[in-house]
N, C-alpha and C positions, 0 to 999 in steps of 0.2 A: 706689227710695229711699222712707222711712217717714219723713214728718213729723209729730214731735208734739210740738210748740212750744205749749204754752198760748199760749188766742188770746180777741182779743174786736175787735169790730166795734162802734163808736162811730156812730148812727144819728143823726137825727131826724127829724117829721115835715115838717119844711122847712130849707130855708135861713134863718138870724139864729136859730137856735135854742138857737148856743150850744157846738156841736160843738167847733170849734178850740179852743174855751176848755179843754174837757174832755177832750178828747184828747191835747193836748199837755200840759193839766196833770196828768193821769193820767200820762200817759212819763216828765214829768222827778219825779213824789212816789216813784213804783215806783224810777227810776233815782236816788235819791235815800235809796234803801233796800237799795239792793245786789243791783238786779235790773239784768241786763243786757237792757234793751229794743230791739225790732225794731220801728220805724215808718216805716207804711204810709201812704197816700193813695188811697184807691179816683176813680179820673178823671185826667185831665189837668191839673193844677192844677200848677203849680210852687211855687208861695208858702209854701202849706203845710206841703211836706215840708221847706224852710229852719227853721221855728217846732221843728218833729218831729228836726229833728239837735241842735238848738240844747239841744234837752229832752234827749236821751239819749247828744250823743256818738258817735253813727253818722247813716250817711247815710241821708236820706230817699227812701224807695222808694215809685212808684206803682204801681198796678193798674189798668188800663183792659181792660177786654175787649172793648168798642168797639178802640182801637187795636190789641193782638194778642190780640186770641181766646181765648175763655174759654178754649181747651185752657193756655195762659200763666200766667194767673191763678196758678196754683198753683203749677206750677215757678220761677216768678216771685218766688213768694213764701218758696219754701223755698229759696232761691238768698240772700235776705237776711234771713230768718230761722236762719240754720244757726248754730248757736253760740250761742242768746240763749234767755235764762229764761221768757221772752215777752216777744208780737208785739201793741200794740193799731196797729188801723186803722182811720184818722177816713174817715168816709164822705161822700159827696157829697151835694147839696139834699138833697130828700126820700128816706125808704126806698128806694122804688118809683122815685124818678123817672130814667130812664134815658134813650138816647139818644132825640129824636124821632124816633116813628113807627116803633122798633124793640122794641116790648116794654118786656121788661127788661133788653134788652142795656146793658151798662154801668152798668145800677143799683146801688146799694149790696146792694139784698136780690140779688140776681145772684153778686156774690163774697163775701157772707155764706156765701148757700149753696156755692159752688164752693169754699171754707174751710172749709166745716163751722163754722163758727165761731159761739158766740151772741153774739147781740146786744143790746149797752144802747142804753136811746130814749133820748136827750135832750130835756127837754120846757119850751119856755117857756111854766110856767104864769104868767107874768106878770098875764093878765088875763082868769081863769076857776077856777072851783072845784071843784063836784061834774060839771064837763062833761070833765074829765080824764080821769074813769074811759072815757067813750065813745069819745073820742080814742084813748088806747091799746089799748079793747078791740078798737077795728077796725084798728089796726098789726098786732095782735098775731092776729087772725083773717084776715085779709087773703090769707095766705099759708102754710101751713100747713108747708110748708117750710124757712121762716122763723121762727128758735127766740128770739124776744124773751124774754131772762133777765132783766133789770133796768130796772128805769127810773130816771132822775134826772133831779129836778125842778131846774129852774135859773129866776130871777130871784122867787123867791118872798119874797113881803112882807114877810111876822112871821111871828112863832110859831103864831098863831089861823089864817093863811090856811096855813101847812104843816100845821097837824089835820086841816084841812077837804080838801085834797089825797088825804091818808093815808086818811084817812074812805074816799074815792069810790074809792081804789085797794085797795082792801079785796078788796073787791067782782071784780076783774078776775084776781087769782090770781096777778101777776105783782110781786115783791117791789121796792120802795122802795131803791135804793142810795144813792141822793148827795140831797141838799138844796143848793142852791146860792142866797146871796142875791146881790143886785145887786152889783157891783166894780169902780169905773171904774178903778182903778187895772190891770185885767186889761182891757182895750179897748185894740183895735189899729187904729191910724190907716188910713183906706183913701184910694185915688183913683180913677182912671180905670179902671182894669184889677184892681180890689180890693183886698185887706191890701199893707200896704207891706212889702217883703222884708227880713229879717234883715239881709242884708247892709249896706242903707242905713240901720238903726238902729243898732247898735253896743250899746252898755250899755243903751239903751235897750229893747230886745228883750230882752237878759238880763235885766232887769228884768221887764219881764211876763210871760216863763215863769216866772221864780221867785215871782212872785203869782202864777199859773195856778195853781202846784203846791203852793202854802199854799191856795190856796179850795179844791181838789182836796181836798187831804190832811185840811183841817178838815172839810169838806161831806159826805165819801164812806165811803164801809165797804169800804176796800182789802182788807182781807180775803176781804170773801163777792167780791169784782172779781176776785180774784186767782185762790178757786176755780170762779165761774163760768168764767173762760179754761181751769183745768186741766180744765173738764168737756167742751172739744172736741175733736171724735173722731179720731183718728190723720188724716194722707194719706196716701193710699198710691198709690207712682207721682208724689210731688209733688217731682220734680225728675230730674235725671240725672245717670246714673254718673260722675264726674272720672276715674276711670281714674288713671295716674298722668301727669301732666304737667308737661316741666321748662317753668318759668317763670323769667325770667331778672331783672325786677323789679316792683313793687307797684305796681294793685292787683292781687290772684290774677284770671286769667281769669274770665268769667263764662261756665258752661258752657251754649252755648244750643242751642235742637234745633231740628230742621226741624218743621214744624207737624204735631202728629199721630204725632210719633214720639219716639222716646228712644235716639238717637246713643249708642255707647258711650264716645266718645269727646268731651269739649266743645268741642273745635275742628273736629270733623268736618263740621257745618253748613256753617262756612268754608268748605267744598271745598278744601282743600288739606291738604299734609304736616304732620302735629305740627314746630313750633319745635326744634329741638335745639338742647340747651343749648350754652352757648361751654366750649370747655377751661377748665379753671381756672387762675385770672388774667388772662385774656383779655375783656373786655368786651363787652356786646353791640354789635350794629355802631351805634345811635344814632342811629335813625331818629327822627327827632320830631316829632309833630303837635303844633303847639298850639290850645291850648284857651282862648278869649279867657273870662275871668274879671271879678271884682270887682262894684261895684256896678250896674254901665250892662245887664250880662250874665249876670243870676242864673238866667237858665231854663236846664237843664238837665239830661236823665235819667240817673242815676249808670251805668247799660249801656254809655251811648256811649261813655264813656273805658276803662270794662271790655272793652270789644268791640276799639275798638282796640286795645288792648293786650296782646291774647287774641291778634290778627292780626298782631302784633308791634310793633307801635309804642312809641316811649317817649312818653309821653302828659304834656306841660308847658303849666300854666296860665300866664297872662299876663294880665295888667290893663289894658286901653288908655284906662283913663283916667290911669294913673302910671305904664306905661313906654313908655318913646321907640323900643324897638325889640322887634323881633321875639324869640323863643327862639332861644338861636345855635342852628345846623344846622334849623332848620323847612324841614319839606319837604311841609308840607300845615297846614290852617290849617280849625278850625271855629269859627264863631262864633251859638254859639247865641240865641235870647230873651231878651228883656229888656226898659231902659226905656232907651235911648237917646236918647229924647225930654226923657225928665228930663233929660240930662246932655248936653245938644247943644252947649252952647257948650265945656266942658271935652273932649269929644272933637275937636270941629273945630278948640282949640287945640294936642291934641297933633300939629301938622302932621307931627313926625320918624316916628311913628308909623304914619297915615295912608300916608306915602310909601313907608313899606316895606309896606306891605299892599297897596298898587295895585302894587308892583315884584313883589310876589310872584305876585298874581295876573298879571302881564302876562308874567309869563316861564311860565305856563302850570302854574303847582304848581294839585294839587287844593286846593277849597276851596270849605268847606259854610256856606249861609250859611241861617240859618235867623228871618226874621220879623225881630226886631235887628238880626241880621248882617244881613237883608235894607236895612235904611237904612243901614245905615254904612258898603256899597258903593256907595251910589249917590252922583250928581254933590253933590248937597244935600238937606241936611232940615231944615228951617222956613226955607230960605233959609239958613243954615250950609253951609259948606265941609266935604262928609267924604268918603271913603279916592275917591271918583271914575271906581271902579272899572266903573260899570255908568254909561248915559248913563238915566238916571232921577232924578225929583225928589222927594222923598218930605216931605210933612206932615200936619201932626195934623189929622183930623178930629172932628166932633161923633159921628157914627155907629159906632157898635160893631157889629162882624162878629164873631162868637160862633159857632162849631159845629163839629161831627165834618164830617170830607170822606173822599167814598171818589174818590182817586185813580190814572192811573197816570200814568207817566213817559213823556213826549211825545218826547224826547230824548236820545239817548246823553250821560253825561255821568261823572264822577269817582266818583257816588254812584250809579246806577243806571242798568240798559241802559234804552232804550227800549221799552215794554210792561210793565218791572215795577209790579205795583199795590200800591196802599198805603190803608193808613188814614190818615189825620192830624187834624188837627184847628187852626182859627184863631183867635188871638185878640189881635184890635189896633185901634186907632182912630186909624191911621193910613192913610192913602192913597198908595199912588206911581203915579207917572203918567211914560209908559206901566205898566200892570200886568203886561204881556208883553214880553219881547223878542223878536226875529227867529226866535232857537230857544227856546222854552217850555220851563220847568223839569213843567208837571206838567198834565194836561187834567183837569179838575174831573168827572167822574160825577154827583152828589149834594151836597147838594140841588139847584145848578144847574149844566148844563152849561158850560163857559167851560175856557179857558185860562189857565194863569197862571206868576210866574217868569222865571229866566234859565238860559241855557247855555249859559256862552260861556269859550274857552278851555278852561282845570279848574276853573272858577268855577260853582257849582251853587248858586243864590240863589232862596229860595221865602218864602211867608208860611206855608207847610205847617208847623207842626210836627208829625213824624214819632218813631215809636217803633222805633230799629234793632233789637230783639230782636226783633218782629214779621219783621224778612227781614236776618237780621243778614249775609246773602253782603254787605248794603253796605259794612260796617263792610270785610269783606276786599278789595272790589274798592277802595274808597277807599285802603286802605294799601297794595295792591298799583301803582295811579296813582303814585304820592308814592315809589316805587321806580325808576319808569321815567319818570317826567317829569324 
């Protein structure tokens, strides 16, 4: 497969520079002009890619190649760029700055280049003049690999301090796209864990994409943006065959391969038979995983419900903070990332809820908890009553645990045998105590050795978040569980 999706890679030299601002106001001015846009997230960030749907209308998609390997990267991306006019993708901290102690593994300039794609620097010249030129010209040397098209200058003061910019960028060879001055009206509230999530703003959020993409659309030269992206080079090999596949309902499968290969078929990673469709008239049998949703529960990778439902499942969202029950027929239940802790007393009042979620789990249905879902099975969190599922107590702490984990599965369980290894990565400032139970959901590798997690029943509860397109046989054995349990 040949992808050639005009593309552009949204950079900076650090974090606060201004990226999200520009990226997403970039998605929704282009989607706002009758391009249909593809956005990206290069890392593990959930937040992000909520601001990136909210601008164009489709779901937001990451790229970690820390998590599945830069051979992913690309099939990754041509898997949600297929259909779209162009793809921008906001980038992580700095260029360069990648996983510790890995390179440029997971860098921005990592899947720039694995994209082919050039890239715009975002730069806050907030509080420098003619030292701009030096700045970019060592981005822009750095890497020679690394094809820096444009730059734009973001919180610049006047008129007099954008000459003086212009001046020194003369000099570097690398042309001036965007001017952007100060806009608190385009500021997005942060807290513990960074940008507050779409979901918990409302109009609020819509409101500052649509200032992102008025300072965008006033500030920027969408034009020469639009032919910088047409000037990235084809992919070739950047995805897999679909074959023909009946699919019986939305979303379409996500075709995914074993690593290092290109399956001709997108279910064939699965290990198992293509799905045959049902006779017509006849309905699929309604198998149903739900998908715990809304505000308490915004992380999660748009794969995992594609994955499912590539394995057969009919794949149903659910809110537990506004409904009292489960999805009728659930026969498996995940419950990804989030802020639970914000919303502790509103879940620990929905008790109807709670009770069918410890009934589910105690009659042995699989069930993936991930970080969130990791507190909202346990006995309590800040001292709140929630689902009780696991004999742990979980509260907020002051310390932030931040990072990539190479792990493997200590334990046979719903989501993976024992030995399979994974990448993941954590991110919470929360504590539960114990951190293990009797059977460990995952033994830590990197950076420190440890164990961590649950497995007990078909309840498979970790602080891991995991990327199932990295070993998507989980996605199958999961659905496969939720058959036989």
């Amino acid at each position: 497969m040949v992808s050639s999706v005009p593309r552009l890679v949204i950079a900076a030299p650090s974090s606060g520079s201004g990226k999200t601002t520009v990226a997403t106001g970039l998605m929704a001015a282009l989607s706002a002009r009758g391009f249909a846009v593809s956005p990206h997230k290069v890392g593990p960030d959930y937040i992000d890619p909520g601001y990136h749907a909210l601008a164009t209308g489709r779901v937001g998609r990451n790229l970690d190649a820390y998590l599945c390997g830069p051979e992913l990267v690309a099939p990754l991306f041509a898997h949600g760029a297929d259909g779209c006019d162009i793809a921008v993708v906001e980038g992580v901290m700095g260029l360069y700055d990648g996983a510790a102690g890995e390179g440029e593994l997971a860098s921005t300039a990592q899947v720039a280049k694995l994209l082919r794609a050039p890239v715009v620097l975002v730069v806050d010249a907030s509080s420098q003049s003619r030292s701009v030129a030096a700045l970019v010209h060592g981005f822009v040397s750095w890497d020679p690999e690394v094809r820096v098209g444009g730059v734009i200058l973001n919180k610049v003061a006047s008129d007099r301090h954008e000459g003086l910019l212009r001046e020194a960028l003369d000099s570097v060879g690398v042309p001036v796209m965007g001017v952007l001055r100060r806009a608190a009206q385009v500021e997005t509230p942060s807290r513990h864990l960074g940008l507050v999530p779409v979901a918990e703003r409302g109009a609020v959020a819509v409101e500052a994409v649509s200032a992102m993409a008025a300072q965008v659309a006033g500030g920027c030269d969408l034009s020469a943006l639009v032919s910088l992206a047409r000037s990235a080079e084809a992919l070739h090999g950047a995805g897999w065959d679909a074959g023909e596949v009946l699919v019986s309902s939305p979303p379409p499968p996500l075709p995914v391969p074993s690593l290092g290969a290109s399956p001709p078929d997108p279910l064939s990673a699965l290990d198992g038979p293509r799905p045959q469709a049902p006779p017509e008239g006849v309905p699929p049998d309604g198998l149903v995983v739900a998908v715990a949703g809304g505000a308490a529960f915004t992380f999660s990778y748009a794969e995992h419900a594609e994955l499912l439902s590539a394995a057969g499942a009919e794949v149903v969202t659910f809110d537990p903070l506004r409904d009292e029950e489960l999805p009728e027929g659930t026969a498996g239940l995940v419950i990804g990332g989030g802020f639970p802790e914000v919303y502790a007393s509103e879940l620990s009042a929905n008790e109807s809820l709670r009770k069918a979620v410890a009934e589910l789990a105690l009659s042995g249905a699989p069930v993936a908890a991930e970080c969130a879902g990791l507190l909202y099975l346990c006995r309590e969190l800040d001292g709140l009553p929630m689902c009780g599922v696991l004999d742990a107590s979980a509260r907020m702490s002051e310390r932030l645990t931040l990072g990539y984990r190479d792990a493997v599965a200590v334990s046979d369980s719903a989501l993976a045998g024992a030995g399979t290894r994974m990448r993941g990565h954590e991110f919470h400032r929360t504590v539960v105590e114990p951190g293990a139970g009797d059977a460990p959901a995952w033994g830590m590798r990197a950076p420190e050795r440890r164990v961590e997690g649950f497995v007990q029943r078909g309840v498979h509860a970790s602080y891991l978040h995991t990327h199932w397109a990295s070993e998507p046989g989980v996605a199958r054995r999961f659905v496969e569980r939720c058959r036989t349990s």
